[in-house]
C-alpha positions as CSV (number, residue, x, y, z in Angstrom):
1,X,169.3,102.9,49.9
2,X,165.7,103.4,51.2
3,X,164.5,106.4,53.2
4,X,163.3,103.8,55.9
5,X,167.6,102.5,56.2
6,X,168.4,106.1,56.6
7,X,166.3,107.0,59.5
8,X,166.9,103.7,61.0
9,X,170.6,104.9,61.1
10,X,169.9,108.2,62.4
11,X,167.0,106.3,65.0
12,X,169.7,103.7,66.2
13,X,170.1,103.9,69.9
14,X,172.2,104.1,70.8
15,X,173.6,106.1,68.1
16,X,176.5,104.9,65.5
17,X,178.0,107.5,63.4
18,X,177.8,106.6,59.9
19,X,179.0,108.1,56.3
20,X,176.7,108.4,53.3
21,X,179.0,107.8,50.1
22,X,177.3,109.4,47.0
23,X,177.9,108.2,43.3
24,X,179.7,110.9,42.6
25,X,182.3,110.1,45.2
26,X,181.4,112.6,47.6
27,X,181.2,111.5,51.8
28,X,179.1,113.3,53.6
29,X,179.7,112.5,58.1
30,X,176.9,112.1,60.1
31,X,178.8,112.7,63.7
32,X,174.8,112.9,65.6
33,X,171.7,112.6,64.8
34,X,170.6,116.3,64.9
35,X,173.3,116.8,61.9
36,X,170.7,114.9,59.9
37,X,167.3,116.3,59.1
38,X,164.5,114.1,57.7
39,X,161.0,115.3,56.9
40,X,158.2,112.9,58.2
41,X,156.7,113.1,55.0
42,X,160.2,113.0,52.9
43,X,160.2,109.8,50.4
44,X,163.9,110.6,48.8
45,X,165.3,114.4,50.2
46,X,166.7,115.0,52.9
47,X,169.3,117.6,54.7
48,X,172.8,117.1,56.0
49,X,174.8,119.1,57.8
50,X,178.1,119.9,56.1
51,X,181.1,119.2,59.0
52,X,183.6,119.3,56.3
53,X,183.6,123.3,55.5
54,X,184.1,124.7,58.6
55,X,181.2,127.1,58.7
56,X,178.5,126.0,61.2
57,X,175.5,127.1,58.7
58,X,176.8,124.8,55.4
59,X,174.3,122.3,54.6
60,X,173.5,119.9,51.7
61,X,170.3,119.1,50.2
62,X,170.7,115.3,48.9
63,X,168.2,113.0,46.6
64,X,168.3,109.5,48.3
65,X,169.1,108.2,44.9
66,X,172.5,109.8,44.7
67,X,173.4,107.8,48.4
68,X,175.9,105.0,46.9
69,X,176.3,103.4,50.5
70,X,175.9,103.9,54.2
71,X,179.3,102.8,55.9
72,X,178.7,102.7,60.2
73,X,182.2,103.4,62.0
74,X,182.8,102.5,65.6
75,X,183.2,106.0,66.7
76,X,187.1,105.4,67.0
77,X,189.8,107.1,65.1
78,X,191.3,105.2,62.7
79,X,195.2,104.7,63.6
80,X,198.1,105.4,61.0
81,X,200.2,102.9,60.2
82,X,203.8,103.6,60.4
């Protein structure tokens, strides 16, 4: 994962939400792009906004190099099978 893939996901227009999968096995969701911060002088840190906890001020501080893989969704719930 490069710094210039992430903020061409977070640039895309028009916008696809996406999940950042880390090598530890954590997921972080990135719903819009303002849950996403990325400093224009940033090379591998950037901020993400925590949806999972609950508490609107949670936010992560990640090292690109800990990003296993970028997965897009379609912006659709996924159905359960019966």
């Amino acid at each position: 994962m490069t710094i210039e893939r992430l903020r061409a996901a977070a640039a895309a227009q028009p916008f696809k939400p996406f999940t950042l999968h880390t090598a530890d096995g954590r997921a972080y969701t990135v719903t819009h792009p303002e849950f996403l911060l990325l400093s224009p002088k940033a090379e591998r840190t950037f901020v993400i906004y925590d949806e999972q906890s609950g508490d609107p001020e949670d936010y992560v501080i990640l090292d690109l190099l800990l990003v296993a893989a970028i997965e897009f969704s379609n912006g659709r719930k996924k159905r359960r099978s019966a």
